[in-house]
N, C-alpha and C positions, 0 to 999 in steps of 0.2 A: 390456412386462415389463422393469422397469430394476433389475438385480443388483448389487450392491456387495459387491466383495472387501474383507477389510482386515486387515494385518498389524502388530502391536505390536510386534515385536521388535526384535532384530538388523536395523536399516538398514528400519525399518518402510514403512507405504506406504498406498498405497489403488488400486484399478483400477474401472471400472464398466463395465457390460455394457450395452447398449439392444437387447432383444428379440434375447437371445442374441449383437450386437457389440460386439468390443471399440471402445470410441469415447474413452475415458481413461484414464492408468493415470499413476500421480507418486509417487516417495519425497522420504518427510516432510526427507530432509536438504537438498532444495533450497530446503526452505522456512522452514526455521528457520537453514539456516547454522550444521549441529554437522555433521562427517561420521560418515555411517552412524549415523542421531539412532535412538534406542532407544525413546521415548517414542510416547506413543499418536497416531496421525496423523489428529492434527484436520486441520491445514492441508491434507492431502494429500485429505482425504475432501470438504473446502470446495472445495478446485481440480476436482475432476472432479466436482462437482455443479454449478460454474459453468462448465466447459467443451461439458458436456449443455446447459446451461440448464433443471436440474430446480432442486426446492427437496426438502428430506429427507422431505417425507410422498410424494412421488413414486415415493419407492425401493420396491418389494414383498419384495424378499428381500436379508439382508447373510449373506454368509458370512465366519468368522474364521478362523482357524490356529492348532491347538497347543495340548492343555489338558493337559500332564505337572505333574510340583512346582516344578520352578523357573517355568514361566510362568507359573503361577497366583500363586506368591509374587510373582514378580515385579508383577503385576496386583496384588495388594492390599497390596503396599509396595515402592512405586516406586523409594524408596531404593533396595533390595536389585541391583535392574538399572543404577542409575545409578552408584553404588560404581563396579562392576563395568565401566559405561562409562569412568568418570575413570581407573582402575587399569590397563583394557588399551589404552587412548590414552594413558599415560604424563604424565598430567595431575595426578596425586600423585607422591610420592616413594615410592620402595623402601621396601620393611621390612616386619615382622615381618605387618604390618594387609596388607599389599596380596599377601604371600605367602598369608596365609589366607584373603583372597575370594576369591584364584585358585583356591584348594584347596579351596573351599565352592563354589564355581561346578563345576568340574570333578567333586565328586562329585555335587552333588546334578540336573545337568542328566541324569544316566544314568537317573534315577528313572521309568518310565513313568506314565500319565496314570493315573485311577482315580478310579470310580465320584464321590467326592467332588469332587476336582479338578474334575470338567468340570462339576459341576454350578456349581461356585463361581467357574469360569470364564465360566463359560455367565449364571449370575447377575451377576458385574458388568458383563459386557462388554452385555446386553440395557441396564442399569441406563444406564450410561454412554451408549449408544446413543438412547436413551428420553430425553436432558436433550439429546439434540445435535436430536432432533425424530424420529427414524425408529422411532417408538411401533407406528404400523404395520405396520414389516418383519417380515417373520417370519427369523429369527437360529436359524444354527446355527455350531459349532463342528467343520472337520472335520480328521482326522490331517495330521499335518505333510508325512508324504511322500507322501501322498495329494493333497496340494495340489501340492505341487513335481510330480509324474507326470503331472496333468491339465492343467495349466498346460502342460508341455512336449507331452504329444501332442497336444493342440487346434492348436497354435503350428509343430507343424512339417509338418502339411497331410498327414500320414499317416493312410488308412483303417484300415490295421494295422500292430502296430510292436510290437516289447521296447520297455520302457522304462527304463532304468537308472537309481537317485535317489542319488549318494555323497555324502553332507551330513556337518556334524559330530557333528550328532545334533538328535532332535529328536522328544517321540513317544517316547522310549526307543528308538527304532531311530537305526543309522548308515547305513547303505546297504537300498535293496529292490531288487526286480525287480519288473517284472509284462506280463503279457500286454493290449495295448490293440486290440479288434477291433470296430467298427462301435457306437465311442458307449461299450464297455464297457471295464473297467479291474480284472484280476483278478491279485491281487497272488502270486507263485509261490516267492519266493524272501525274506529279511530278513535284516538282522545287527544282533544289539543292540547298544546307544547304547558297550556297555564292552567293544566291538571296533571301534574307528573309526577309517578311515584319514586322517580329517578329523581327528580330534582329533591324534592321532599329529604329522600336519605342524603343527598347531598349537605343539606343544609344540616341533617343532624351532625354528620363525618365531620361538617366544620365548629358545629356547637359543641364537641368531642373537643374539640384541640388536635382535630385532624386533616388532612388536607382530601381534601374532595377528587372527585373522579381517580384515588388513588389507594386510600385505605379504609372504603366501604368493609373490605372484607374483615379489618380488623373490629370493626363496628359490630359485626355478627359475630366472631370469637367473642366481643367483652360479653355479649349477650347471654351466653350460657354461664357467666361468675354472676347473675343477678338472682336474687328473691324474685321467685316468680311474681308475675302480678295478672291478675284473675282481667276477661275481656272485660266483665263489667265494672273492672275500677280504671282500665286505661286510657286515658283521655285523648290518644291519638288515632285512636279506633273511629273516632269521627269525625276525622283530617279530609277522610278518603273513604268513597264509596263506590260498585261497581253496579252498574245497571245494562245492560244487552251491550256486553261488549267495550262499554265505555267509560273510562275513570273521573266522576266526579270530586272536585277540590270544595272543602268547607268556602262559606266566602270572608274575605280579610286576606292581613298578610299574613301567612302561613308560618316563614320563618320568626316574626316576633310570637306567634302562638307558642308554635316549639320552644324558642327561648324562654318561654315563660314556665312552662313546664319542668323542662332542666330544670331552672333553679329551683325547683321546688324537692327534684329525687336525685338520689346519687347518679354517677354516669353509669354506672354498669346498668340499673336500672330502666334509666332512658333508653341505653342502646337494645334492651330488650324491649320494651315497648314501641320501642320503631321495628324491631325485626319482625314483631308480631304482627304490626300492620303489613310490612312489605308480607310475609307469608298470607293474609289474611286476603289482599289483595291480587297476589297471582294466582293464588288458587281461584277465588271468583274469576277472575279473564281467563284461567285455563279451560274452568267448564263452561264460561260463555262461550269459548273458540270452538269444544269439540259440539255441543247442541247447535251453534247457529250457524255450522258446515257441514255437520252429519258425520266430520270424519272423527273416528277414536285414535288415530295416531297424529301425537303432535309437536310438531317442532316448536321451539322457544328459543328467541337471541335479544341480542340490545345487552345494555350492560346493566339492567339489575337480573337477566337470566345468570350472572356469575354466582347470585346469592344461591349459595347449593340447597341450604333449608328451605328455601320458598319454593325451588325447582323439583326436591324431592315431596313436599305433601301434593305439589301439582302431578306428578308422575302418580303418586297412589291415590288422589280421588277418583270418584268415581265416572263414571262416563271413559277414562282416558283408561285407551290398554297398552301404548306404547308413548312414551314421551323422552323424546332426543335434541341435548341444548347442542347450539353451533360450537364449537371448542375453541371459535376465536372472535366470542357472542360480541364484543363491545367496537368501541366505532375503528378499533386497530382491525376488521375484519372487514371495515365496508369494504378494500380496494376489491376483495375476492368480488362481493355482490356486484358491482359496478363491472369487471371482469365480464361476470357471469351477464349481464343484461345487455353489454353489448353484444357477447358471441351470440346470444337469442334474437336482438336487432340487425344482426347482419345474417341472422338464416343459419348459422349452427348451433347444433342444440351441443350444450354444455353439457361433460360428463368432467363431473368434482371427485372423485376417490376420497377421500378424508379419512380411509383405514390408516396411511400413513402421514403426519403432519411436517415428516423431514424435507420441508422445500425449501431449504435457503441455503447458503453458500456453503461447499465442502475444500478442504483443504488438503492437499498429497500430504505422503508424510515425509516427505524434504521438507515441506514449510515446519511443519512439528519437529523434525530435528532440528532447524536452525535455531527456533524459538527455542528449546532447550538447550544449545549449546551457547548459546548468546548470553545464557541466566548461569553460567558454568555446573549443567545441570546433566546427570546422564543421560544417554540417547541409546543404550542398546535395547533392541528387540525385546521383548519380555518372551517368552514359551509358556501355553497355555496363560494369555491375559485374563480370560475370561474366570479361572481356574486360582489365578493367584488372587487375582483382587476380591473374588468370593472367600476365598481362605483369610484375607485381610477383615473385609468384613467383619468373619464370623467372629474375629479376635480383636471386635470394638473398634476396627482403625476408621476413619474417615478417609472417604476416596471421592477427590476429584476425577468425574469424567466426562472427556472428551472425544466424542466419534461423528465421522458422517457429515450429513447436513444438518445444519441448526435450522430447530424446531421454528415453526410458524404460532403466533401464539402466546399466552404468556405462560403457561406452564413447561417445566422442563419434562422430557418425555423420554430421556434416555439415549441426548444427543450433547446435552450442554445440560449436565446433572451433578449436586455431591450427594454422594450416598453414604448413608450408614446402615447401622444393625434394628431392625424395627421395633424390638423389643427392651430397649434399654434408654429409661429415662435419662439415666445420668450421661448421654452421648446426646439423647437428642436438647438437651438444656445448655450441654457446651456447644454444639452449633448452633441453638439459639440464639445463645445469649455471647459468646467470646468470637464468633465467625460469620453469620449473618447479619446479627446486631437488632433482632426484633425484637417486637415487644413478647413478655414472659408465655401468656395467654393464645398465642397464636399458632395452631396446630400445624404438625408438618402433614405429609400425605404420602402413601405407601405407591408404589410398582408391586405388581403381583402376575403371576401367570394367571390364566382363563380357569386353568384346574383349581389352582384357591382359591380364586373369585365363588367361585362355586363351593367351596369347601367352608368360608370364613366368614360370608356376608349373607347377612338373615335376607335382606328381600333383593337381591340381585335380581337384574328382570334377565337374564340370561344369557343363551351363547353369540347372539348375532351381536354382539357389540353396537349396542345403542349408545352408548357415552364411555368410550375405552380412555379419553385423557384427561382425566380427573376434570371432567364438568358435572358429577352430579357424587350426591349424599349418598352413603347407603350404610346400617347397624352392621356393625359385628357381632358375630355370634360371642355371646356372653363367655364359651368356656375356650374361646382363641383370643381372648382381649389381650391377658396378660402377652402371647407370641405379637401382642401390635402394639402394645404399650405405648412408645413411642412416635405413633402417626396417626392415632384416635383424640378427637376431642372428649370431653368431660360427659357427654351423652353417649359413647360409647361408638360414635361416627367415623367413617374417614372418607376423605376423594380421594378414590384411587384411579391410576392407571391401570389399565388393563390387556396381558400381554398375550396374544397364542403363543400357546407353549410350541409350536412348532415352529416359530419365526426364525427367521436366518441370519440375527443381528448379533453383533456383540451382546447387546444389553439382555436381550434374552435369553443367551447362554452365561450372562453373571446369575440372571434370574432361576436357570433350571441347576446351575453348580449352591446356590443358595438352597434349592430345594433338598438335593442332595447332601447335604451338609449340614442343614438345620431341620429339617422337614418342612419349611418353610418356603416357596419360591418367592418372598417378599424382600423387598428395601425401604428403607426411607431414603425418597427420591426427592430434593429440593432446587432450586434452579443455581445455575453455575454464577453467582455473581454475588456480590457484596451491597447488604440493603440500601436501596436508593437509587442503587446501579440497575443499569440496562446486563440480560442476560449476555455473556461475553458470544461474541461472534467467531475470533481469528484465536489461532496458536499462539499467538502474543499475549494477547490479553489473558485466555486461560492461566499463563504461565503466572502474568503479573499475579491476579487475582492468587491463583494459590501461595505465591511467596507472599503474598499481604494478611493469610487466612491464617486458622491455626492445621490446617488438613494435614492425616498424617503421608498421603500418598498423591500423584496425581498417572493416571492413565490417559494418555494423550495418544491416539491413534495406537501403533501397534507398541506405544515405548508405556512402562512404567516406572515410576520417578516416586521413592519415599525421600521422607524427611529428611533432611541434610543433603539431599542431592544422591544417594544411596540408589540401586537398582532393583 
């Protein structure tokens, strides 16, 4: 039985199922080189049918995501999505045209789906499907957060669980709840599309001089450079309110409120007064999920569960004993949910693994010699890789790496990675700032084995690997800060990944020769690509990307390649 997920939208995608496993899953921006590509994911649905080694009549069922009015318009006039892409990538100029898509997007997305739409959904997306070969599948269309819910409780190895979904909307709804118990998924709680805590940080990202659905997280970095500000002087504490499960919106229009406020505090300021609601607000829906399901373990997705600080006071309030975000929470994860709802539609139950997120295209290393000998770059063998590039490391060098299949996801996990030394500011400032190109304030994030997890972080919740790829917050112990120096924010935080020290990857024998070497099995792990950019996919691009960076080394399958071309 072979299921295909597939997502059009925001950061689209494709995932596939073989007899209920996950065995591939890819977003289309790897492959086209737009980040967060909005367009229909041919390429991504060709890579996991060539990673199976099926052909498209092979597939029995494709599940979609999402038939409200704007995704239908958007499906039958593709313009309307791609405006709207140039506009919030800041790829046009300001004015009076890019105010009004904003303001056409923002209302017409609140619109729920209906009777028409999904039929008109449901008709082109068969139609389109039917020209790409999959004439045989049987196709449905299922709710938006209905996919992000199932996606996440398959993926986090829970028999029963709440499941929390905070999105920006989608479906006419912003946020649900729902009860997940042996296979079933009954939804108990919603809040519609035109009370969303999603859209809300949205609108601050963009009163930032930021661009929305894409540098929230830098929003929560500026937040910790602010003068704290007390709940009862912050005026956006009653924007938003939580009542059984449901998100209440002040009445007006919300984004001139905000605006009005900005002008009146600094931006760091504001960005902390919005973080504070968003935390203020997940926490309320976390323990509305686990009291009005009974369950104490709970999942959380959608894309404000990326905000780590809201994610982690939700993990330690009270009522909640386990709490696990989806690692590919935002709408680049529905195609998995959609996956996952057909195989349960067509009578096999779904088994997600999600210990390892390497599902997407791998490359021999013929392809990785050519792409280096093409760049006049050395191509012999390295001996003991894992051994040199830890010894590089530990003598401050930057090392591109490349192994395996590339990561599912937006985090690099030690497949399409550059690493450095975790404890040395003046490395991790010139990857900030002369190699990535971000802003000063935005922390990187460590790899660690399972044994320092345990060793470094004050509240780790333990060995089962509830959150192993940097989807959640957790302190470092005060007297290991300085050995992390370089992948803690200014509270003392980091997201880490998190590795068994017994795993059988390259990356975890760079991690156990680091430990050996420093007494640390840590890196600073960062995504393989140049700010802006989509993380690289093929042996070509890695190559470009390094010739374009300042790195002093690249590890590209079994070769490694320093500066000047050197071995």
């Amino acid at each position: 039985m072979n299921t295909l997920g597939i997502w059009d939208g925001h950061d689209s995608g494709a995932a596939l199922l073989v007899d209920g496993s996950l065995v591939a899953a890819v977003n289309e921006e790897r492959l086209t080189r737009r980040k967060l590509e909005i367009r229909f994911p041919a390429r991504s649905i060709e890579a996991c049918l060539s990673i199976a080694g099926l052909q498209p009549s092979q597939v029995h069922a494709v599940g979609a995501s999402t038939s409200d009015v704007a995704k239908t318009l958007g499906r039958f006039a593709p313009w309307t999505k791609e405006r709207y892409y140039l506009v919030r990538r800041r790829k046009v100029a300001p004015g009076v045209s890019s105010r009004l898509t904003r303001r056409a997007k923002y209302r017409m997305t609140t619109w729920p789906p209906n009777p028409l739409t999904r039929a008109a959904s449901g008709w082109l997306l068969r139609r389109t499907l039917g020209d790409m070969g999959f004439a045989n599948a049987r196709f449905e269309i299922f709710d938006h957060h209905e996919c992000h819910a199932l996606g996440a409780a398959y993926a986090s190895g829970f028999n029963s669980c709440a499941v929390l979904t905070i999105d920006g909307l989608g479906d006419g709804l912003s946020s649900t709840i729902s009860v997940f118990r042996d296979g079933t998924l009954r939804r108990v709680a919603a809040s519609p599309a035109s009370d969303s805590l999603g859209v809300l940080f949205e609108h601050v990202t963009t009163l930032l001089n930021m661009r929305e659905l894409e540098d929230e997280g830098k929003v929560m970095a500026l937040a910790d450079y602010a003068s704290p500000v007390s709940d009862s002087d912050n005026p956006l504490l009653q924007l938003l309110r939580v009542a059984d499960g449901r998100i209440h919106s002040a009445s007006g229009d919300l984004r001139s409120r905000l605006a009005a406020i900005h002008w009146r505090v600094p931006n760091e300021q504001f960005a902390f007064m919005a973080q504070r609601l968003v935390e203020r607000v997940a926490v309320a829906l976390a323990q509305d999920a686990v009291r009005m399901t009974g369950e104490r373990r709970l999942v959380v997705t959608g894309g404000v569960a990326s905000n780590i600080k809201a994610t982690r006071l939700a993990r330690l309030s009270p009522g909640v004993d386990r709490l696990s975000v989806f690692p590919h929470m935002g709408d680049g994860g529905l195609a998995l949910g959609a996956a996952v709802a057909a195989s349960r539609r067509a009578g096999v139950e779904p088994r997600v693994d999600a210990t390892s997120l390497a599902l997407g295209p791998a490359f021999d290393d013929q392809r990785s010699r050519q792409a280096l000998e093409a760049k006049g770059l050395r191509v012999e063998p390295a001996n003991d890789l894992e051994g040199r590039v830890a010894g590089l490391l530990s003598e401050r060098a930057v090392v591109m790496w490349f192994q395996g299949r590339m990561e599912y996801g937006p985090r690099a996990l030690g497949q399409r990675s550059v690493l450095g030394r975790p404890d040395s500011i003046e490395l991790r400032d010139r990857v900030n700032l002369a190699m990535k190109r971000r802003v000063w304030y935005q922390p990187f994030c460590p790899s660690m084995l399972m044994s320092d997890a345990a060793r470094l972080l004050a509240d780790w919740d333990g060995p089962d690997l509830s959150n192993p790829h940097m989807t959640m917050a957790y302190q470092v112990k005060p007297d290991h800060r300085p050995a992390l120096a370089a992948v803690i924010g200014v509270d003392g935080s980091c997201r880490p990944q998190i590795v068994a020290d017994d795993a059988p990857t390259r990356f975890a024998g760079v991690l156990r020769e680091m430990h050996r070497r420093t007494g640390y099995g840590v890196v600073l792990n960062t995504s393989y690509n140049v700010h802006g950019e989509p993380l690289v996919c093929t042996p070509e691009e890695a190559v470009d990307v390094f010739l374009r960076s300042g790195a002093d080394a690249l590890a590209l399958g079994p070769y490694l390649t320093l500066r000047g071309g050197r071995g």
